[in-house]
ZADO-1210 file (C-alpha; in nm, 4 decimals, padded with zeros to 6 digits):
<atoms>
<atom x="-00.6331" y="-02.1983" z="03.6583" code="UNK" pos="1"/>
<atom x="-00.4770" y="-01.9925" z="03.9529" code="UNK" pos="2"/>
<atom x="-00.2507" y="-02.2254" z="04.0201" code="UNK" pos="3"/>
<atom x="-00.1216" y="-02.3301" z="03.6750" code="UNK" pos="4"/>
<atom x="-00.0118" y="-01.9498" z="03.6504" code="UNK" pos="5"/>
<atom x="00.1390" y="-01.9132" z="03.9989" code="UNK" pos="6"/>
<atom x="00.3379" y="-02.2154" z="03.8375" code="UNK" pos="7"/>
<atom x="00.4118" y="-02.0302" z="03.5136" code="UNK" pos="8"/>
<atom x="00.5031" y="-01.7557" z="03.7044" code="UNK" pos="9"/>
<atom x="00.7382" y="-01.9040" z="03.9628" code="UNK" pos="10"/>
<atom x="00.9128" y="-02.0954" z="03.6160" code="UNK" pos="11"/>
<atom x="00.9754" y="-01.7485" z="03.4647" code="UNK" pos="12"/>
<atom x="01.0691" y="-01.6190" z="03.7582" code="UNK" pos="13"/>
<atom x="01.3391" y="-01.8638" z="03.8257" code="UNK" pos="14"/>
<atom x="01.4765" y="-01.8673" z="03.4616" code="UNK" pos="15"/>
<atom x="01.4988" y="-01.4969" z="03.4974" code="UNK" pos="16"/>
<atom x="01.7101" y="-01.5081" z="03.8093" code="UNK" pos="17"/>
<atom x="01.9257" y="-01.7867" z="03.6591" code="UNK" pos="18"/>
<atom x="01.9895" y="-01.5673" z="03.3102" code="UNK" pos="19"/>
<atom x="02.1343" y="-01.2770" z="03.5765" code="UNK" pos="20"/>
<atom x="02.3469" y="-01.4629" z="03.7627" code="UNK" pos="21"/>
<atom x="02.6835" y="-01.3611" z="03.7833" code="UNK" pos="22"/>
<atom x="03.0453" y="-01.5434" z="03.6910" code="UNK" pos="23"/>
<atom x="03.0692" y="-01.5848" z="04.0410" code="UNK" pos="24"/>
<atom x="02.7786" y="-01.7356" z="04.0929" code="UNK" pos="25"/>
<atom x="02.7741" y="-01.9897" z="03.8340" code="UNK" pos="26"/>
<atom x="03.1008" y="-02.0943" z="03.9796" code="UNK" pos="27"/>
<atom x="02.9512" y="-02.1571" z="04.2954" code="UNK" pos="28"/>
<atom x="02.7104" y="-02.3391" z="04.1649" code="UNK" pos="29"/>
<atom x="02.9168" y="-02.6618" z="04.1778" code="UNK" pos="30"/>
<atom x="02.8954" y="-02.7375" z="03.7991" code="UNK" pos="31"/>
<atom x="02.9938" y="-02.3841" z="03.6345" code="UNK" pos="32"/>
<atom x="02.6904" y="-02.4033" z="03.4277" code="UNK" pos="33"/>
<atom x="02.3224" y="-02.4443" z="03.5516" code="UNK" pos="34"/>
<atom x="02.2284" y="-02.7970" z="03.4474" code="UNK" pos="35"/>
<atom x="01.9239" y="-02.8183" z="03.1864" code="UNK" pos="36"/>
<atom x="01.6022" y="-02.8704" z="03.3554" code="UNK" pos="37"/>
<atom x="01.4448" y="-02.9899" z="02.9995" code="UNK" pos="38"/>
<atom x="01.7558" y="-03.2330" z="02.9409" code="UNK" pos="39"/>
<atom x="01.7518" y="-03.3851" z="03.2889" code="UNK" pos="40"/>
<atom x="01.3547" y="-03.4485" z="03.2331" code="UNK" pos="41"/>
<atom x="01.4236" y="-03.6206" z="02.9001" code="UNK" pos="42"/>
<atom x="01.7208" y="-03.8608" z="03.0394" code="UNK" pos="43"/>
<atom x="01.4607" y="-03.9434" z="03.3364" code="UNK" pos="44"/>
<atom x="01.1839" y="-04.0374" z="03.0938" code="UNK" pos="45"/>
<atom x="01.4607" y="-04.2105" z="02.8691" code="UNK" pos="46"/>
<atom x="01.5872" y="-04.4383" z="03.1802" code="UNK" pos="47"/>
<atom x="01.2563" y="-04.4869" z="03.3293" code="UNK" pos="48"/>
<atom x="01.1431" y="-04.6700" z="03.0228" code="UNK" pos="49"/>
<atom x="01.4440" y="-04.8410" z="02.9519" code="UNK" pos="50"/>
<atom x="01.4681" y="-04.9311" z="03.3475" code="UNK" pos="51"/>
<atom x="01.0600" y="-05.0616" z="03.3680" code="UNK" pos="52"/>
<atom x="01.1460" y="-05.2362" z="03.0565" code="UNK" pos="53"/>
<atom x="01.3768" y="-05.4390" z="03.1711" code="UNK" pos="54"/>
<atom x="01.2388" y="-05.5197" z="03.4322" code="UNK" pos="55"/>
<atom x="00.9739" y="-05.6269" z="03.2630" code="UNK" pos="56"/>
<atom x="01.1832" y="-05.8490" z="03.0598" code="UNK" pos="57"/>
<atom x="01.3824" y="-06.0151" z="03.3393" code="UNK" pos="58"/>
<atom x="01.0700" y="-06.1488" z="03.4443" code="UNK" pos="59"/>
<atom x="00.9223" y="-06.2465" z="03.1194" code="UNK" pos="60"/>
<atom x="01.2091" y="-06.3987" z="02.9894" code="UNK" pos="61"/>
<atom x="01.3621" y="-06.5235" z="03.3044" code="UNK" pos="62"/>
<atom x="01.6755" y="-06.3755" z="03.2581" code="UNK" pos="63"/>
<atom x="01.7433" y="-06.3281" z="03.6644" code="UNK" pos="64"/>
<atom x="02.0842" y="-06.2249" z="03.5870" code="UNK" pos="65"/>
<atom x="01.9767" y="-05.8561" z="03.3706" code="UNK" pos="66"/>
<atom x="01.7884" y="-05.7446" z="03.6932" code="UNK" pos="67"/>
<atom x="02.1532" y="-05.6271" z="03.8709" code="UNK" pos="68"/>
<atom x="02.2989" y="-05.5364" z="03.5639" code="UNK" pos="69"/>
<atom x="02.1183" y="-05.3557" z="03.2938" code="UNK" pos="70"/>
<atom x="01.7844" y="-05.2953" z="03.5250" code="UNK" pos="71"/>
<atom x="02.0310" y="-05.1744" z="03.8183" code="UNK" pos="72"/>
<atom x="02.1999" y="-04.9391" z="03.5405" code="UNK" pos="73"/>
<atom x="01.8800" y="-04.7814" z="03.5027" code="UNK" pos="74"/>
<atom x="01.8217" y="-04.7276" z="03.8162" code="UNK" pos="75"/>
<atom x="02.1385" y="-04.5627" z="03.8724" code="UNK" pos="76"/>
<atom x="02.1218" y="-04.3466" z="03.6220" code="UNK" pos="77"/>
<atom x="01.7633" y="-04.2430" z="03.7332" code="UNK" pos="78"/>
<atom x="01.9557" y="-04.1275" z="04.0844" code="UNK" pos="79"/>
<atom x="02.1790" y="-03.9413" z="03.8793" code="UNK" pos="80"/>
<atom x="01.9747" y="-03.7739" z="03.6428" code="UNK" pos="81"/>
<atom x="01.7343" y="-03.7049" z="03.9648" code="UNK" pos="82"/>
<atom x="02.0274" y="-03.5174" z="04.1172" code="UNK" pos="83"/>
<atom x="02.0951" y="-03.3134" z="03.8063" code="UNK" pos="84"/>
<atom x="01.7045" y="-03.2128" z="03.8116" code="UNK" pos="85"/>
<atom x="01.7455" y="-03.1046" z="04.1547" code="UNK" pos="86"/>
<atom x="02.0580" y="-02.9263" z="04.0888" code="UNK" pos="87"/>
<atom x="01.8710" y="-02.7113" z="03.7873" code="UNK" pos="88"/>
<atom x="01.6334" y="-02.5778" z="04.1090" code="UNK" pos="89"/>
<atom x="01.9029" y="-02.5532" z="04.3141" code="UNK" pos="90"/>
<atom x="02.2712" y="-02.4996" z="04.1395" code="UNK" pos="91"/>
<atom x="02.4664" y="-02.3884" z="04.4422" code="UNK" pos="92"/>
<atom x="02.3472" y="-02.7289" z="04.6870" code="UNK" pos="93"/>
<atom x="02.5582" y="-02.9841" z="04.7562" code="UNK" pos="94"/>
<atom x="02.3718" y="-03.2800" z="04.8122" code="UNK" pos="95"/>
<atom x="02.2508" y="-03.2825" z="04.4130" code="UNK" pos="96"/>
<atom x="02.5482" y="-03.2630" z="04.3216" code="UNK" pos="97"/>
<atom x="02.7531" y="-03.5003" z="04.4909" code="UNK" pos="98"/>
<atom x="02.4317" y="-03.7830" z="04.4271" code="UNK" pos="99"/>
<atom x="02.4250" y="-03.7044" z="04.0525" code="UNK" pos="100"/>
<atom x="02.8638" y="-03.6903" z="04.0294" code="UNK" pos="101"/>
<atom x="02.9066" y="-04.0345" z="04.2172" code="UNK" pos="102"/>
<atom x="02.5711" y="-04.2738" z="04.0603" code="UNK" pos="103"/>
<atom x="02.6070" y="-04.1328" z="03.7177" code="UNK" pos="104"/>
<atom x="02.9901" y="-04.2486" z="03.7409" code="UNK" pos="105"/>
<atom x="02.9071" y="-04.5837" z="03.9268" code="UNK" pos="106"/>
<atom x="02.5583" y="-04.6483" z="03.6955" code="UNK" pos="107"/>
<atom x="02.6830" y="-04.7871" z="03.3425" code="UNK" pos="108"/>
<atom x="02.9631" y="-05.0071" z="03.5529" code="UNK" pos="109"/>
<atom x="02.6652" y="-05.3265" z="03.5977" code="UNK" pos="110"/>
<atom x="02.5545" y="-05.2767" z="03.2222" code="UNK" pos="111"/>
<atom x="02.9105" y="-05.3525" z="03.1005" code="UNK" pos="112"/>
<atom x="02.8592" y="-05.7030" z="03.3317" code="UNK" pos="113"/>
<atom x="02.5902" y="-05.7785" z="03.0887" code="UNK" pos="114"/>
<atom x="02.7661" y="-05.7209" z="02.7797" code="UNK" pos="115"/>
<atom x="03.0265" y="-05.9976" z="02.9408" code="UNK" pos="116"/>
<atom x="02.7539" y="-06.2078" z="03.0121" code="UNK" pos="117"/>
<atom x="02.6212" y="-06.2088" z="02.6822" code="UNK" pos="118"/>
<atom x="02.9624" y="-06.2560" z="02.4909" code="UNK" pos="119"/>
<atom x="02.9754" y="-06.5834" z="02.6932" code="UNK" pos="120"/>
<atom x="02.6537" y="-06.6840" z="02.6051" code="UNK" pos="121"/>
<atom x="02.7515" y="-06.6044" z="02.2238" code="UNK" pos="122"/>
<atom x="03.0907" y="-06.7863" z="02.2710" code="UNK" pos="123"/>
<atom x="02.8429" y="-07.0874" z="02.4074" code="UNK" pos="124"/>
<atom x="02.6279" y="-07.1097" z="02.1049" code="UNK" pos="125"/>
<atom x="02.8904" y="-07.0595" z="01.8404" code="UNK" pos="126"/>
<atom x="03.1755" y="-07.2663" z="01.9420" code="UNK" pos="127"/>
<atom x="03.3973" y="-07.2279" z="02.2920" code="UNK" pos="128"/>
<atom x="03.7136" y="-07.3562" z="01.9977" code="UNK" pos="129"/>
<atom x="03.7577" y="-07.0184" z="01.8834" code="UNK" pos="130"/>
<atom x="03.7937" y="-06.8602" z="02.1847" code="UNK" pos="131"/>
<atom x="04.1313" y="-06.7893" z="02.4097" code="UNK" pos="132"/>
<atom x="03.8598" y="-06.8119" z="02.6953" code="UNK" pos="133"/>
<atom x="03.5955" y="-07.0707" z="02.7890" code="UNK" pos="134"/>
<atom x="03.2342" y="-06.8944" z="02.8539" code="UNK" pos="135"/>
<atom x="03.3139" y="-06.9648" z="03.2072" code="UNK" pos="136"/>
<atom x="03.6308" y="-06.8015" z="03.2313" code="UNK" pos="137"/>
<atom x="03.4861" y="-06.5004" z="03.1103" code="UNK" pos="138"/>
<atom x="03.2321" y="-06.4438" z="03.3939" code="UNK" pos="139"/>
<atom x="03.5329" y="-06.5417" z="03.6163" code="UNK" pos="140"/>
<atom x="03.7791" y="-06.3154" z="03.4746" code="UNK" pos="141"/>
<atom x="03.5296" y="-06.0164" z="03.3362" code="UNK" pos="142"/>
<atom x="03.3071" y="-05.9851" z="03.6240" code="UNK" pos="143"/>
<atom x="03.5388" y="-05.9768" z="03.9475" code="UNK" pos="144"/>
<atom x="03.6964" y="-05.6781" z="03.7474" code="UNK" pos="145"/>
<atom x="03.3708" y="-05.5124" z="03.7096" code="UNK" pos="146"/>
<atom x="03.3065" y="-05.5151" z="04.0478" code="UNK" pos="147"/>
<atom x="03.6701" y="-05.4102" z="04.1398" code="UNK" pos="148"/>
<atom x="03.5741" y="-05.1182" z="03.9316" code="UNK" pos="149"/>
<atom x="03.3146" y="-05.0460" z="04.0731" code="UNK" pos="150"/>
<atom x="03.4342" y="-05.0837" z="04.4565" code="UNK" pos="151"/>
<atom x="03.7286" y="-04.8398" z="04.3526" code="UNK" pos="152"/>
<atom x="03.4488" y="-04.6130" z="04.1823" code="UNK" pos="153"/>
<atom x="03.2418" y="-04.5887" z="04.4814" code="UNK" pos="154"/>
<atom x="03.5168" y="-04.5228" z="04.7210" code="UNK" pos="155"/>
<atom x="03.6638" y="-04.2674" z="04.5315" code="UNK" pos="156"/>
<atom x="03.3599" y="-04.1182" z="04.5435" code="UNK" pos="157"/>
<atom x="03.2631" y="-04.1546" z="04.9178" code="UNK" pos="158"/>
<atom x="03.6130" y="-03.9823" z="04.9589" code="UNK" pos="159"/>
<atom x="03.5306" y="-03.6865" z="04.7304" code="UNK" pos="160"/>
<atom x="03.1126" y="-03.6456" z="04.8973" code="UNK" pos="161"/>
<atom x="03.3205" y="-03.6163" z="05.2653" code="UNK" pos="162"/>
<atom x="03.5607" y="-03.3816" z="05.1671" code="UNK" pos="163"/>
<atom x="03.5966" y="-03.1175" z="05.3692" code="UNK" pos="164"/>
<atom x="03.8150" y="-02.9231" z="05.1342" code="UNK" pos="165"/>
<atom x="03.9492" y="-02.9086" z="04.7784" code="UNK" pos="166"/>
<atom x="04.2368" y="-03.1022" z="04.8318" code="UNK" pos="167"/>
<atom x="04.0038" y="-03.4094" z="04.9339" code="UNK" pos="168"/>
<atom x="03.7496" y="-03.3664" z="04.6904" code="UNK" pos="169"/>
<atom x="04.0637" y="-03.3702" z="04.4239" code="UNK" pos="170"/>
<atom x="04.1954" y="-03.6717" z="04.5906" code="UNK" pos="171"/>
<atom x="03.8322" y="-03.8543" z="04.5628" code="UNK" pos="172"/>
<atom x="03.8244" y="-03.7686" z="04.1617" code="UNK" pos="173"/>
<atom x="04.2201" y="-03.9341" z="04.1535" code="UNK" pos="174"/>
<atom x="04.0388" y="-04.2636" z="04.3368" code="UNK" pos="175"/>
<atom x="03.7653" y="-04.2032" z="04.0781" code="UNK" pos="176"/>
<atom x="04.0053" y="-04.2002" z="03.8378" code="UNK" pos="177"/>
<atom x="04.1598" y="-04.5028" z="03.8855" code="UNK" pos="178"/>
<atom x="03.8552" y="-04.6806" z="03.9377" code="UNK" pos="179"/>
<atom x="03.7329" y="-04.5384" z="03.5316" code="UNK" pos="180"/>
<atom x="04.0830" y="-04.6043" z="03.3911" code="UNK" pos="181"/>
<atom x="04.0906" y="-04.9721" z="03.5073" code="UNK" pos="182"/>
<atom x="03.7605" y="-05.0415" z="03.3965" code="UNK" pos="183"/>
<atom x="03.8360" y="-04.8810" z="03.0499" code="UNK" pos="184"/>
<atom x="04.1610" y="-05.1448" z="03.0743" code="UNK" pos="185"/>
<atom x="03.8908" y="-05.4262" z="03.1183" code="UNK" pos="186"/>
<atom x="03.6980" y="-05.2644" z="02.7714" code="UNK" pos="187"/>
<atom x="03.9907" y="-05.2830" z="02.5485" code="UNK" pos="188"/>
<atom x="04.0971" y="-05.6644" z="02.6906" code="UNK" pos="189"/>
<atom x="03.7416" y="-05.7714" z="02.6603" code="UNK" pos="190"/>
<atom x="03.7068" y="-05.6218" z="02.2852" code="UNK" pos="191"/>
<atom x="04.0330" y="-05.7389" z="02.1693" code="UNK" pos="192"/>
<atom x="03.9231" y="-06.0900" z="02.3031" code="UNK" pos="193"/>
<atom x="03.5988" y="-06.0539" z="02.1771" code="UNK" pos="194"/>
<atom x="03.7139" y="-05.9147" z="01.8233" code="UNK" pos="195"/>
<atom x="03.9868" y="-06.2142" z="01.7961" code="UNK" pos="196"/>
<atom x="03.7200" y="-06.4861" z="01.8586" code="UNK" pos="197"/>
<atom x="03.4836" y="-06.3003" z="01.5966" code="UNK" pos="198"/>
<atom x="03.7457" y="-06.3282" z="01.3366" code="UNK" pos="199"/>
<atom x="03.8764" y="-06.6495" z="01.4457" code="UNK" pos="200"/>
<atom x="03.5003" y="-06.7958" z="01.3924" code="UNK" pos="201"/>
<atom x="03.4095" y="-06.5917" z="01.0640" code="UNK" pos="202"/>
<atom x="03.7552" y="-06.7600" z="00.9580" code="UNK" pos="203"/>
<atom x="03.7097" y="-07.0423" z="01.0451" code="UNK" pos="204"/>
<atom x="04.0447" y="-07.0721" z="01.2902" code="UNK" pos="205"/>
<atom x="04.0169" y="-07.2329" z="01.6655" code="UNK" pos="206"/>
<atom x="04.2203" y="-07.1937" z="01.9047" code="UNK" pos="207"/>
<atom x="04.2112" y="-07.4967" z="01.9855" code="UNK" pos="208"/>
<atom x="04.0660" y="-07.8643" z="01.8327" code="UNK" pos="209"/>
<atom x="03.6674" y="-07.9633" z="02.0196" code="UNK" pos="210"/>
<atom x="03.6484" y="-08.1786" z="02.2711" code="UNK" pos="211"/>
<atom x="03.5175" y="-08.5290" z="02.2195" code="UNK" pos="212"/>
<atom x="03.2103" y="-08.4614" z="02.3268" code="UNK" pos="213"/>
<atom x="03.1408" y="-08.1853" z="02.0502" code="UNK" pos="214"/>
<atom x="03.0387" y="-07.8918" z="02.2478" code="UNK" pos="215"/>
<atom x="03.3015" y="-07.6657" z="02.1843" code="UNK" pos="216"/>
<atom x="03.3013" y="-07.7272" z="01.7688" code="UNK" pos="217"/>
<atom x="03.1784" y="-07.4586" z="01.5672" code="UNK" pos="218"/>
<atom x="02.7885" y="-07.4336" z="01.5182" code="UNK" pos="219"/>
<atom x="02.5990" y="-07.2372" z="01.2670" code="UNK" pos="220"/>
<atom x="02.6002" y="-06.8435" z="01.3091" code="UNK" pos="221"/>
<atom x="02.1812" y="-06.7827" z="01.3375" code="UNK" pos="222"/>
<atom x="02.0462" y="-06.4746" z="01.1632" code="UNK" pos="223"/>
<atom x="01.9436" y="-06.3937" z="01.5892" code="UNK" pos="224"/>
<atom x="02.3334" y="-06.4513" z="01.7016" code="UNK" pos="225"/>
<atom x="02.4224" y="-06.2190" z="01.4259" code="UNK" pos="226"/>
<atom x="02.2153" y="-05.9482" z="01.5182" code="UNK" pos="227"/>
<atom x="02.3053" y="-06.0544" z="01.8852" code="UNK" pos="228"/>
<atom x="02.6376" y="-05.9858" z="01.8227" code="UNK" pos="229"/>
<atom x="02.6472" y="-05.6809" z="01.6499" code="UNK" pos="230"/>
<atom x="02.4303" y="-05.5331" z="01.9103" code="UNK" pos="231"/>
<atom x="02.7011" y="-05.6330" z="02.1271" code="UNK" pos="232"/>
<atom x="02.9384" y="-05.4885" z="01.9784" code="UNK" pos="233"/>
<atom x="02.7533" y="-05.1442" z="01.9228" code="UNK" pos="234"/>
<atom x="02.6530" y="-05.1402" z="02.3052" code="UNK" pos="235"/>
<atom x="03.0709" y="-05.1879" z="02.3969" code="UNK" pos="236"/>
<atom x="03.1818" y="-04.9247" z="02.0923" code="UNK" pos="237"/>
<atom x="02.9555" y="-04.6508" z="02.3105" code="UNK" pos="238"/>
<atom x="03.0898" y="-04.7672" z="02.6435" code="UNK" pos="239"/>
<atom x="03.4123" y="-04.6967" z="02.5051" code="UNK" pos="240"/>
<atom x="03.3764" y="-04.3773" z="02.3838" code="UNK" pos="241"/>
<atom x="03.1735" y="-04.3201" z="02.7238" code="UNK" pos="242"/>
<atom x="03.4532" y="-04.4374" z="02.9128" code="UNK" pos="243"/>
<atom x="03.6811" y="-04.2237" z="02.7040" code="UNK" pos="244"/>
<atom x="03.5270" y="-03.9350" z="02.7690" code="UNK" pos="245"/>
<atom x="03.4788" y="-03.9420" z="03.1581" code="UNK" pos="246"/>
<atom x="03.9071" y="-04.0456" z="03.1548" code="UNK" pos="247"/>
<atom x="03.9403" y="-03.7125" z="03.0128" code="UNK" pos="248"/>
<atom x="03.6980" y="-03.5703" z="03.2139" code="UNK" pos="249"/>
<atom x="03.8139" y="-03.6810" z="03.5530" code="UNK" pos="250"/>
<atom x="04.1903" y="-03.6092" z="03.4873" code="UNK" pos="251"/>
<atom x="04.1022" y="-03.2248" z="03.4619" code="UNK" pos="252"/>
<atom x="03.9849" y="-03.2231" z="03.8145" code="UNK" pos="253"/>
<atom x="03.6591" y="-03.0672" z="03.9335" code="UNK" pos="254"/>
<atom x="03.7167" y="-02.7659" z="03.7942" code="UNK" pos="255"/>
<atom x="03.8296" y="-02.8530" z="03.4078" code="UNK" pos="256"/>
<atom x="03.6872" y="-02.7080" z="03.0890" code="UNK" pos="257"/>
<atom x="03.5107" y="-03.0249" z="02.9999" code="UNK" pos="258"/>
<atom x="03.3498" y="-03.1232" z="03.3590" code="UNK" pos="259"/>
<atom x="03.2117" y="-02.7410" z="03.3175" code="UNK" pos="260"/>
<atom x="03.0616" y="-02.7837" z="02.9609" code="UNK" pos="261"/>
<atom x="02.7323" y="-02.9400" z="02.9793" code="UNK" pos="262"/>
<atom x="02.6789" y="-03.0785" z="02.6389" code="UNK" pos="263"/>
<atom x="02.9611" y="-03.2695" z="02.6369" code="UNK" pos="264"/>
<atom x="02.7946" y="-03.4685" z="02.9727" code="UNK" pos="265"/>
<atom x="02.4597" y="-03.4541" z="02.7669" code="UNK" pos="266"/>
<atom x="02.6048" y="-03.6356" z="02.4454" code="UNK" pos="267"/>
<atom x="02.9102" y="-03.8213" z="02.5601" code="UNK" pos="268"/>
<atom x="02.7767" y="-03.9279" z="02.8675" code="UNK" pos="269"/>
<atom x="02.4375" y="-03.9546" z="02.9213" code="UNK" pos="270"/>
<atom x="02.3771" y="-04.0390" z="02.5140" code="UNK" pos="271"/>
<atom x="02.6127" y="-04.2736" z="02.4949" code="UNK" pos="272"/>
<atom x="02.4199" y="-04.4662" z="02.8302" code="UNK" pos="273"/>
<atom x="02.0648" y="-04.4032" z="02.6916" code="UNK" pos="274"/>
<atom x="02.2251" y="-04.5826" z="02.3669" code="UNK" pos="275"/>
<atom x="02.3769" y="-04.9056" z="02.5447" code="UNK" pos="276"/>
<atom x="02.0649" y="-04.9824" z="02.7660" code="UNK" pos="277"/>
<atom x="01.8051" y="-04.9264" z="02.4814" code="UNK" pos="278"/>
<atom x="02.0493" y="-05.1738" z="02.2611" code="UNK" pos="279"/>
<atom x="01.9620" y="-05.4224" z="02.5332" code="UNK" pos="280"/>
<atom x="01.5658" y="-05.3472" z="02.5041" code="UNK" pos="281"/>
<atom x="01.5181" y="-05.3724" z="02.1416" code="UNK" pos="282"/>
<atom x="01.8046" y="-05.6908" z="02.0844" code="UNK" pos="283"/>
<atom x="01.6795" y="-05.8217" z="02.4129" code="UNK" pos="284"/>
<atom x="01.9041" y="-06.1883" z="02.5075" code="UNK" pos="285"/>
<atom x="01.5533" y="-06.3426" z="02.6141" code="UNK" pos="286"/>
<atom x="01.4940" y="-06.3176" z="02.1662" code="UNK" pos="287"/>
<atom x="01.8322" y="-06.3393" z="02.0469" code="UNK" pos="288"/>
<atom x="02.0153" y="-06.5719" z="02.2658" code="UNK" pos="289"/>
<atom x="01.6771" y="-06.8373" z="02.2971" code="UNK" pos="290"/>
<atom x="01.7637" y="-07.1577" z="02.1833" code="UNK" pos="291"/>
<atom x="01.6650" y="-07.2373" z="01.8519" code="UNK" pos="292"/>
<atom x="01.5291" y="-07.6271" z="01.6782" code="UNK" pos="293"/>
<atom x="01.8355" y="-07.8156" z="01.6120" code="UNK" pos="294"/>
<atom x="01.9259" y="-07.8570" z="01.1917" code="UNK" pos="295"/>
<atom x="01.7953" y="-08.1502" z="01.0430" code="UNK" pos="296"/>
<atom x="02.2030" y="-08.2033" z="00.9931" code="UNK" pos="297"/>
<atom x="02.4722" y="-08.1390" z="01.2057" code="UNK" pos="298"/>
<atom x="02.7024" y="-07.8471" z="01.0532" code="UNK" pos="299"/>
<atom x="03.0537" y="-07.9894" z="01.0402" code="UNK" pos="300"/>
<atom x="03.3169" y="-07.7109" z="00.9738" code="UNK" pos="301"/>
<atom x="03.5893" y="-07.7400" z="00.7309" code="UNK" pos="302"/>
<atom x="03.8536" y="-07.7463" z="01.0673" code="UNK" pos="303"/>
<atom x="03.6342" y="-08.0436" z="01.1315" code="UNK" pos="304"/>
<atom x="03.6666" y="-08.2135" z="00.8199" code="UNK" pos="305"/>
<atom x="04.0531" y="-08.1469" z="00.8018" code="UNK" pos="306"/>
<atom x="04.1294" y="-08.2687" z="01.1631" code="UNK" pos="307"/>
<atom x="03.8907" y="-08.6320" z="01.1109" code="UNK" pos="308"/>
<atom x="04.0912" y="-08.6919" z="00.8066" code="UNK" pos="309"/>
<atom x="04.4080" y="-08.6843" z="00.9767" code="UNK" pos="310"/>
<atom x="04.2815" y="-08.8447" z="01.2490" code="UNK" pos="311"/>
<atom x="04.2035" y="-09.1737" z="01.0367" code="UNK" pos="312"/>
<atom x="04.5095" y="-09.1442" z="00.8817" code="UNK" pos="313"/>
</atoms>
């Protein structure tokens, strides 16, 4: 009992000193706002369950390949949103804040891999025709760029965290910069790409004709790839606007009106995250993307039909 109200005590005491802190102070404390202690908790119970999840799922389903992307996202963003917890006990510390600026940056980069990894997959089942690239070439292409991004992320970062002074911290967020603004490049490419070979399909217009051995013609569109694919596409739309947000964000500096407004982080940010990841828990790939019992009889699509008949001609 004693020591639940030492511990009510010592919270009331430190929200107290927090409310009287001056302009000065809050500037000093790295952010230029205190950083929720509630809304940091909430993200860490958000990503833990999303994060243990899964993991849990990787191994159930077998999916190796989710473990360093949307499980290492988690875990990443559970640095990050540790870091921001520490930073609402102690605003004016470094260490806090330079953890919770560079993995919350860095976190959301492997969960993007996984959307590419999934459109192949889709591109796979439905019918490689339709599509500029082969489900190969987009692992080949896609993911080298991720991880570009992320390299340029990371050492923008480790620039900014050694700074001795304001003019290397500000070069740091420039690296930063560049790292965000290619990867948001990589977003648009991948969306027009994946947008074209949506239409293309729905359409019923390839690219290209199938190969002789038939596994690139079109194949039925399951009530699972449907769902599969809209999920997709919801999990890149937040990325974007993520993405968007954090190129906005970054080209202010460390000391811009929107780096220094915490709801925007909360919402744009950490929302739009918490929104991608849980996408990926509730239309998990191990469900959506399983293989299904073949028809009875094999779908043949009017492209199909068109291209035989001149063929016998």
């Amino acid at each position: 009992m004693n020591s639940t109200i030492s511990l009510l005590s010592q919270l009331v005491t430190r929200d107290s000193d927090e409310s009287q802190m001056t302009d000065l102070e809050l500037d000093n404390a790295q952010y230029g706002y205190i950083p929720s202690e509630s809304v940091a908790i909430l993200f860490l119970v958000l990503y833990g369950i999303s994060t243990v999840l899964h993991i849990g799922q990787s191994f159930y389903f077998r999916l190796w390949w989710l473990l360093p992307t949307a499980a290492l996202c988690g875990v990443g963003e559970l640095v990050g949103w540790g870091g921001r917890l520490w930073s609402s006990f102690s605003p004016r510390e470094d260490t806090p804040f330079i953890i919770q600026i560079s993995t919350t940056i860095l976190a959301p980069t492997p969960l993007l891999a996984a959307s590419f990894m999934i459109m192949s997959r889709l591109i796979q089942r439905l019918g490689a025709s339709y599509s500029w690239l082969t489900p190969t070439w987009y692992t080949r292409i896609f993911l080298p760029c991720d991880i570009i991004a992320l390299v340029v992320q990371g050492v923008g970062g480790g620039i900014a965290s050694s700074a001795d002074d304001q003019a290397g911290a500000e070069k740091g967020a420039q690296v930063m910069l560049g790292g965000i603004g290619f990867q948001f490049a990589v977003i648009i490419i991948f969306s027009i790409l994946a947008l074209d070979f949506t239409t293309r399909y729905l359409l019923d217009r390839p690219v290209r004709r199938a190969d002789s051995n038939n596994t690139s013609s079109r194949k039925p569109m399951t009530p699972k790839l449907k769902v599969m694919l809209i999920a997709l596409g919801f999990s890149t739309v937040v990325l974007f606007i993520r993405s968007v947000y954090r190129l906005i964000e970054l080209s202010d500096g460390w000391n811009g009106r929107i780096i220094e407004t915490e709801v925007y982080f909360n919402v744009l940010d950490g929302g739009m995250v918490v929104l991608a990841i849980f996408t990926l828990n509730f239309i998990h790939p191990g469900v959506f993307l399983a293989a299904e019992p073949q028809l009875p009889s094999a779908y043949t699509s009017p492209s199909e039909i068109k291209l035989r008949s001149q063929e016998s001609v």
